[in-house]
Biopython code that builds the backbone (N, CA, C, O; Angstrom):
import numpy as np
from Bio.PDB.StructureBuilder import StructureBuilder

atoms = [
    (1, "UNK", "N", (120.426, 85.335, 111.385)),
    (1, "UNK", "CA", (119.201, 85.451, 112.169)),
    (1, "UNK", "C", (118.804, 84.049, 112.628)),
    (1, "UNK", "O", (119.293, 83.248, 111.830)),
    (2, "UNK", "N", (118.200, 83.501, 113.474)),
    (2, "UNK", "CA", (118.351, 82.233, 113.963)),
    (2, "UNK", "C", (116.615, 82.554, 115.182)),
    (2, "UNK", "O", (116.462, 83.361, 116.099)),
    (3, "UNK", "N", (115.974, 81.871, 114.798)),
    (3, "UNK", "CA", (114.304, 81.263, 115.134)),
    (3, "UNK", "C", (114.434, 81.542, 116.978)),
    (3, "UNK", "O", (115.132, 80.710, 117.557)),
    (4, "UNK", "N", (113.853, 82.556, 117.778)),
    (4, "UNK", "CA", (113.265, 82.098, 119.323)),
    (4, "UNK", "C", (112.809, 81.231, 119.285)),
    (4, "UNK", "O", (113.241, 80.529, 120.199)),
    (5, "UNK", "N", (112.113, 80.757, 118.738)),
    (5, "UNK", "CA", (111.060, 79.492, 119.037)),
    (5, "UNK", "C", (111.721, 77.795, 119.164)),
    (5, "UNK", "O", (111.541, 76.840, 119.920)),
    (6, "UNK", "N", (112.501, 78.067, 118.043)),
    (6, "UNK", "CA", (112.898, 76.330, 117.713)),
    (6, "UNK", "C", (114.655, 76.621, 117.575)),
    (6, "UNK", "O", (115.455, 75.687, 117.615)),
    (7, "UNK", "N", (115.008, 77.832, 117.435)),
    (7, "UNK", "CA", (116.835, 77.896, 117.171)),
    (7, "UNK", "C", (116.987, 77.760, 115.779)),
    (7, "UNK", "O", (118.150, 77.674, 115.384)),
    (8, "UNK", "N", (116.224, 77.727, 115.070)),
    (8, "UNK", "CA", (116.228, 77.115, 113.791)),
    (8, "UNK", "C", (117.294, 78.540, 113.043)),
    (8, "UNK", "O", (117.173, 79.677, 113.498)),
    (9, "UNK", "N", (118.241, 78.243, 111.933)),
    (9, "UNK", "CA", (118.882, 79.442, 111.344)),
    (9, "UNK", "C", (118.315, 79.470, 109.804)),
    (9, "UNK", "O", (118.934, 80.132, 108.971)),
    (10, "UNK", "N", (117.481, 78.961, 109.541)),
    (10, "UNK", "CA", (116.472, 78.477, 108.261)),
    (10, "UNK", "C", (115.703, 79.508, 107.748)),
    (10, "UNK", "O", (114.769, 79.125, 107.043)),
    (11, "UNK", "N", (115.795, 80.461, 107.865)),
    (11, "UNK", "CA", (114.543, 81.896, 108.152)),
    (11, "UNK", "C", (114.916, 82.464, 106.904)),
    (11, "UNK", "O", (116.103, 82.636, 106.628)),
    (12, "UNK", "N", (113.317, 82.992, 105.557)),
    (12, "UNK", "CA", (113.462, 83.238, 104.766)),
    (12, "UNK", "C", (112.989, 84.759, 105.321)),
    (12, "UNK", "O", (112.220, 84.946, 106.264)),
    (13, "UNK", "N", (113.737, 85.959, 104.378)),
    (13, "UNK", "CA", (113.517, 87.091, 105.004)),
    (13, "UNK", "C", (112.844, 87.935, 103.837)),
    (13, "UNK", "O", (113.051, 87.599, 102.671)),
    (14, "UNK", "N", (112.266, 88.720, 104.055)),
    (14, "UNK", "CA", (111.693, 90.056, 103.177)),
    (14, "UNK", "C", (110.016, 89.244, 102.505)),
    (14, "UNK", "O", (109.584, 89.657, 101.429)),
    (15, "UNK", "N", (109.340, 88.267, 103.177)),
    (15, "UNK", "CA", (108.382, 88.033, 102.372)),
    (15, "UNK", "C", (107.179, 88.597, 102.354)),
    (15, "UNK", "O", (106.598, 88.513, 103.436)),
    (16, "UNK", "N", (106.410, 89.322, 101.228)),
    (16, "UNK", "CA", (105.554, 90.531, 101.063)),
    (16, "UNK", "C", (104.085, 89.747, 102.056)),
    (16, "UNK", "O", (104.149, 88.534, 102.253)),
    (17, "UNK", "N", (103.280, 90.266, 102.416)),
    (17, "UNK", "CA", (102.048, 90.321, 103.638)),
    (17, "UNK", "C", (101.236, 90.731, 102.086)),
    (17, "UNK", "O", (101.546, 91.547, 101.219)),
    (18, "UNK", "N", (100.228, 89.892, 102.181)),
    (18, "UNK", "CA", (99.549, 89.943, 100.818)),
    (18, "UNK", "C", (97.814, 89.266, 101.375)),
    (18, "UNK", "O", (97.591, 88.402, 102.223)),
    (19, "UNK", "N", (96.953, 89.948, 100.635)),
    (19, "UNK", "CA", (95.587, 89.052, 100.375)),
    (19, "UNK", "C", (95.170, 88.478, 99.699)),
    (19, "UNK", "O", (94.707, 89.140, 98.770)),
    (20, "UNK", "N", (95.010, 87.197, 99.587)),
    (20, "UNK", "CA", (94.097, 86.149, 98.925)),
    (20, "UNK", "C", (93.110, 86.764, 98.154)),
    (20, "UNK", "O", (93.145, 86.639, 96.930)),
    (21, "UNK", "N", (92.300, 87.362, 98.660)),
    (21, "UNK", "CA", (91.316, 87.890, 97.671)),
    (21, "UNK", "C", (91.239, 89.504, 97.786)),
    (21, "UNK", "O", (91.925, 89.988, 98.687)),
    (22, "UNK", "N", (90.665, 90.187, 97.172)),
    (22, "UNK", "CA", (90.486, 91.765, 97.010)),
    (22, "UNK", "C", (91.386, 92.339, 96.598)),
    (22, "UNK", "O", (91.862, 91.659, 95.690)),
    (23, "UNK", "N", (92.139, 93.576, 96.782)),
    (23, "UNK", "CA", (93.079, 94.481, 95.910)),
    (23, "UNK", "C", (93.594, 94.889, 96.986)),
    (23, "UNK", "O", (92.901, 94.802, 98.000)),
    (24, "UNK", "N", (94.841, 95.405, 97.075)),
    (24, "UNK", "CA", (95.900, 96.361, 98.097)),
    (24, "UNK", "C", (96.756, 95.137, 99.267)),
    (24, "UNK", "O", (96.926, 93.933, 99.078)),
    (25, "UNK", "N", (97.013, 95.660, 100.008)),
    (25, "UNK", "CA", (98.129, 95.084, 101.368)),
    (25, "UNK", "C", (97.350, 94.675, 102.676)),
    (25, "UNK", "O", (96.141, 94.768, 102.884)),
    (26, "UNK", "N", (98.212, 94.260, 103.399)),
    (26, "UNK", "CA", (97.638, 94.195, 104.925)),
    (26, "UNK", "C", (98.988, 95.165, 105.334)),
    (26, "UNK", "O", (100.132, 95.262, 104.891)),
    (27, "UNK", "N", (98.443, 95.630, 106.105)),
    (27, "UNK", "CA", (99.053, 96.607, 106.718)),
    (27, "UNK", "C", (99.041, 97.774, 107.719)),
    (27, "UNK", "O", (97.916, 97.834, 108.213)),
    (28, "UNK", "N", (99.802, 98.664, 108.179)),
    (28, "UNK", "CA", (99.799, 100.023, 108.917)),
    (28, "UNK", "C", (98.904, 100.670, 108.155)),
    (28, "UNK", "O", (98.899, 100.415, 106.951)),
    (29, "UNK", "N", (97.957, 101.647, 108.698)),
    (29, "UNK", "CA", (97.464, 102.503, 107.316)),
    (29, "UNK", "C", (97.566, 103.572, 107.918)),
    (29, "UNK", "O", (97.670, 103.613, 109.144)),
    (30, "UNK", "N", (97.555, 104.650, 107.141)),
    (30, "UNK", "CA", (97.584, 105.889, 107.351)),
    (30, "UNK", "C", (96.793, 107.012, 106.522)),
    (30, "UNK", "O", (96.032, 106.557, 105.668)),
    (31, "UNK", "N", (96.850, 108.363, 106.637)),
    (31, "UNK", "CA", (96.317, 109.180, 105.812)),
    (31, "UNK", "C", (96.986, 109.261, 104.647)),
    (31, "UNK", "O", (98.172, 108.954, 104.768)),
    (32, "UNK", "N", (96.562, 109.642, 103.278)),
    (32, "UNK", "CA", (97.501, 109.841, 101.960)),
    (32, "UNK", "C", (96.621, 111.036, 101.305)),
    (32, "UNK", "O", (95.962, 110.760, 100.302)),
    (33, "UNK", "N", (96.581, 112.414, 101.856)),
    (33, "UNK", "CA", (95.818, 113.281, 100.709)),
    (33, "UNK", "C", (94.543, 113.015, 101.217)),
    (33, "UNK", "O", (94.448, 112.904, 102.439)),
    (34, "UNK", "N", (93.605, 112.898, 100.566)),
    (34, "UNK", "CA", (92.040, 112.728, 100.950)),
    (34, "UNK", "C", (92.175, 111.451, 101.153)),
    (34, "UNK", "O", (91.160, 111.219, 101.810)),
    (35, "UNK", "N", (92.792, 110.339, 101.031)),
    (35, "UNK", "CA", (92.334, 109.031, 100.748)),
    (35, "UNK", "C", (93.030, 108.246, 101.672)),
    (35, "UNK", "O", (94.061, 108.747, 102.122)),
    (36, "UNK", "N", (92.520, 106.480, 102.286)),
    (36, "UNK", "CA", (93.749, 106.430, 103.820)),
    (36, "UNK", "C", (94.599, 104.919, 102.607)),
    (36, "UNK", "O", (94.104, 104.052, 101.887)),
    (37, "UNK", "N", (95.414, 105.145, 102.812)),
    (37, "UNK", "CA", (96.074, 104.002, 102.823)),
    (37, "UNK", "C", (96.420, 103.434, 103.149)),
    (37, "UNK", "O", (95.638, 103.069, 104.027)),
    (38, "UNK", "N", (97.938, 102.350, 103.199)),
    (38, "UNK", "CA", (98.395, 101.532, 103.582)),
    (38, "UNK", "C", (99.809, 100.744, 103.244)),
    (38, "UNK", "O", (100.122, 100.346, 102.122)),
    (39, "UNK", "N", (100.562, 100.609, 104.391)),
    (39, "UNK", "CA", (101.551, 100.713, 103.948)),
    (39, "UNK", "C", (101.946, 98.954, 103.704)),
    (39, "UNK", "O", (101.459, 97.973, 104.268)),
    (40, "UNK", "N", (103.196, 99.051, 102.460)),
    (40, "UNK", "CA", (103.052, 97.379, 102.210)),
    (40, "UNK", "C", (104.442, 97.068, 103.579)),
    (40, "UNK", "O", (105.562, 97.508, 103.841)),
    (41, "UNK", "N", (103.446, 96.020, 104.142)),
    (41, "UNK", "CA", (104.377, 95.086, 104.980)),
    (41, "UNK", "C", (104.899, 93.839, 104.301)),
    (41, "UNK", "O", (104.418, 93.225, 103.348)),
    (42, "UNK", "N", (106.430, 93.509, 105.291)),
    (42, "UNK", "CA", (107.185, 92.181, 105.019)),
    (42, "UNK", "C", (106.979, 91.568, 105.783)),
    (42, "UNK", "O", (106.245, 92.097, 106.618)),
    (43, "UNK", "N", (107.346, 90.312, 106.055)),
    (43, "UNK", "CA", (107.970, 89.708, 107.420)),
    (43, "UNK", "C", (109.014, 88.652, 106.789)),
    (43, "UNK", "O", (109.010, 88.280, 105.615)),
    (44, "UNK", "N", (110.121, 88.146, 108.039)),
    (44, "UNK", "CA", (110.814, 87.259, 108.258)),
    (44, "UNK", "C", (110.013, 85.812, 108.427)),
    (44, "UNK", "O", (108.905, 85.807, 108.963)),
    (45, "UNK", "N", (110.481, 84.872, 108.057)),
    (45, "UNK", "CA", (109.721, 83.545, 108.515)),
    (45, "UNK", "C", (110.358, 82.306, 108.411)),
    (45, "UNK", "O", (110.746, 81.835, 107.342)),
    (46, "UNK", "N", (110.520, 81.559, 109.935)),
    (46, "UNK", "CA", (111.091, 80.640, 110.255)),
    (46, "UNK", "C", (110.329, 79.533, 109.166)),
    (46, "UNK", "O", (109.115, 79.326, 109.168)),
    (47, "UNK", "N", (111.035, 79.059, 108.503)),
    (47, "UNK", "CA", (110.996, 77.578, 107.409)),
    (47, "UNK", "C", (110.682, 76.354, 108.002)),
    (47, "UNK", "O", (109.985, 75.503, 107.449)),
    (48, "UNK", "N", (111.472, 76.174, 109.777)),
    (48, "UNK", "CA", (111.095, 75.077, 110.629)),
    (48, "UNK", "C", (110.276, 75.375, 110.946)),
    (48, "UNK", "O", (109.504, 74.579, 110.413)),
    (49, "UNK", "N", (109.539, 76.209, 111.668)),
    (49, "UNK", "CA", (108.547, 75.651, 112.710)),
    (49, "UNK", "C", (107.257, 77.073, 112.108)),
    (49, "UNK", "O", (106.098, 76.972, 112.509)),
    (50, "UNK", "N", (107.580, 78.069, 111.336)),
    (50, "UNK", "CA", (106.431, 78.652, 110.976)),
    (50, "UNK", "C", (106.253, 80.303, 111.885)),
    (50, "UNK", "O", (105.460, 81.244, 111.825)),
    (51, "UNK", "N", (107.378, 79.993, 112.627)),
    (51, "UNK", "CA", (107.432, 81.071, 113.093)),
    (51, "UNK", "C", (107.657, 82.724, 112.628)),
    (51, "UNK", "O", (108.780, 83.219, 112.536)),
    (52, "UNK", "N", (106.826, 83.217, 112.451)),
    (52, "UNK", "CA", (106.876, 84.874, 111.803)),
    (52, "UNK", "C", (107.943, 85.476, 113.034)),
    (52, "UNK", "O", (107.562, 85.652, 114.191)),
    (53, "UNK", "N", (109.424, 85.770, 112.532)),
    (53, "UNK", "CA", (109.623, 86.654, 113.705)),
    (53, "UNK", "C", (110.062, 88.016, 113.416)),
    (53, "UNK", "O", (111.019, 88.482, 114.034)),
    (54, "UNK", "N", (109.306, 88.845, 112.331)),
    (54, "UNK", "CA", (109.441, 90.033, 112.560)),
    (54, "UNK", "C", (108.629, 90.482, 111.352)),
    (54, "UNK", "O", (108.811, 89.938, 110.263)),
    (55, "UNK", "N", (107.787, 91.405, 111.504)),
    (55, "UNK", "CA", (106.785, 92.382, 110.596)),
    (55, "UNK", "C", (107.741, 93.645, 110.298)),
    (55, "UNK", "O", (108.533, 94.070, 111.140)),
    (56, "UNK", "N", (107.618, 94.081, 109.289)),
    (56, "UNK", "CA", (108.368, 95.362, 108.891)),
    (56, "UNK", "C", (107.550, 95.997, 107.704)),
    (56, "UNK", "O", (106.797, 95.407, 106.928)),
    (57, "UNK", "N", (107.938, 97.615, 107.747)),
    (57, "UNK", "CA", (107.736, 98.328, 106.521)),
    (57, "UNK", "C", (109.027, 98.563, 105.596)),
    (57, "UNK", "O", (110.051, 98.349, 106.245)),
    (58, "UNK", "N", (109.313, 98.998, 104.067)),
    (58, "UNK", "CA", (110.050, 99.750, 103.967)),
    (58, "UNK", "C", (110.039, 101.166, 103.776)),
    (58, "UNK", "O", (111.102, 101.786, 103.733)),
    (59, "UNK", "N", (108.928, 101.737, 103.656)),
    (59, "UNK", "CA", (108.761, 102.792, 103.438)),
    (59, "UNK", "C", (108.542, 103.769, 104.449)),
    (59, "UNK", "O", (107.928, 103.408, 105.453)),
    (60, "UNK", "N", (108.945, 104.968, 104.355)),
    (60, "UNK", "CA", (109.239, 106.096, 105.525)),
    (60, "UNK", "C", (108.131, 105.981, 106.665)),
    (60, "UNK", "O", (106.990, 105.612, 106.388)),
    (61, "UNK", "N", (108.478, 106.280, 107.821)),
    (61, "UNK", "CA", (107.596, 105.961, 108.691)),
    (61, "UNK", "C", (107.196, 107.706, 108.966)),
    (61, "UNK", "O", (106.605, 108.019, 109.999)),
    (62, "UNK", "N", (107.574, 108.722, 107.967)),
    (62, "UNK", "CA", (106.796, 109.987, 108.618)),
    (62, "UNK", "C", (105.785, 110.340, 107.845)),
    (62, "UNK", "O", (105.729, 111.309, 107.088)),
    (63, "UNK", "N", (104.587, 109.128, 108.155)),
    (63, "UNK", "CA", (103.258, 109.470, 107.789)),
    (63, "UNK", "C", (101.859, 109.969, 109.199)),
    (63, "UNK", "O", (102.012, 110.335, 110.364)),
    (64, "UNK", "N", (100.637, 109.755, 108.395)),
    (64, "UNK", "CA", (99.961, 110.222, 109.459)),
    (64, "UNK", "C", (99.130, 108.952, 109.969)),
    (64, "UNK", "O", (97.968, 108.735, 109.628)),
    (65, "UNK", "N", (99.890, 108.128, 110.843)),
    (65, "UNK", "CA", (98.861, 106.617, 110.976)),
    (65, "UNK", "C", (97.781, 106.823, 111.764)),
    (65, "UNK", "O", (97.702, 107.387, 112.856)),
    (66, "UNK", "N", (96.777, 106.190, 110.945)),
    (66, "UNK", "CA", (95.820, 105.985, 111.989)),
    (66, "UNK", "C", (95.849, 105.035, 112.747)),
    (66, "UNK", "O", (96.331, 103.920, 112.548)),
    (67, "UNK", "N", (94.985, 105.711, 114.256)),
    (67, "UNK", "CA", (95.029, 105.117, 115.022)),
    (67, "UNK", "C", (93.729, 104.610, 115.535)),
    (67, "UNK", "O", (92.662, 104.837, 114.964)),
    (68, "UNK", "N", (93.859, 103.850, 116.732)),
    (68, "UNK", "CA", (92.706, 103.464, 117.710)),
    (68, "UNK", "C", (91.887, 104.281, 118.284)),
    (68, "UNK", "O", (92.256, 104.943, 119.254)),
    (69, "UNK", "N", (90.696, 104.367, 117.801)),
    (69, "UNK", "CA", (89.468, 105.242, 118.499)),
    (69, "UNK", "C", (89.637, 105.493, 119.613)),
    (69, "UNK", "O", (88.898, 104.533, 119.829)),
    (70, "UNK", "N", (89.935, 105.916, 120.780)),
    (70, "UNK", "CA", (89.454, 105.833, 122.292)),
    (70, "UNK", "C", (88.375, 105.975, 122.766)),
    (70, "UNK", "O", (88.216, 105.867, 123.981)),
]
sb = StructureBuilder()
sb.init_structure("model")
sb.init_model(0)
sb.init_chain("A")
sb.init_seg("    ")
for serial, (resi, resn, name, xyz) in enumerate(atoms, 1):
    if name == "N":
        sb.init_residue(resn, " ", resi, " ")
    sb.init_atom(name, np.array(xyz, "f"), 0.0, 1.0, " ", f" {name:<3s}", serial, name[0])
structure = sb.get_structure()
């Protein structure tokens, strides 16, 4: 895998999307039963220059996400 930004091939991969303070993920959320959750995200991340180049889940994507109000 090798950096758009800088070319860099330095890129640490699978690192968990986490909060500083409070409990649970940042993430997709969706419905779970009565309750909404959220799914845990990764990303890829360029070591040179800081570049995030890719967000991911691992877990099944046939949930019920919520979405944007219209």
């Amino acid at each position: 895998m090798e950096c758009k930004q800088c070319g860099s091939g330095n890129i640490k991969q699978g690192i968990i999307m986490g909060q500083t303070s409070g409990a649970g993920y940042i993430g997709p959320q969706y419905k779970a039963t009565f309750l909404t959750s959220v799914a845990r995200t990764y990303c890829d991340l360029c070591l040179e220059c800081g570049e995030i180049l890719r967000m991911y889940i691992k877990q099944s994507t046939d949930k019920k996400w919520t979405l944007e109000e219209q």
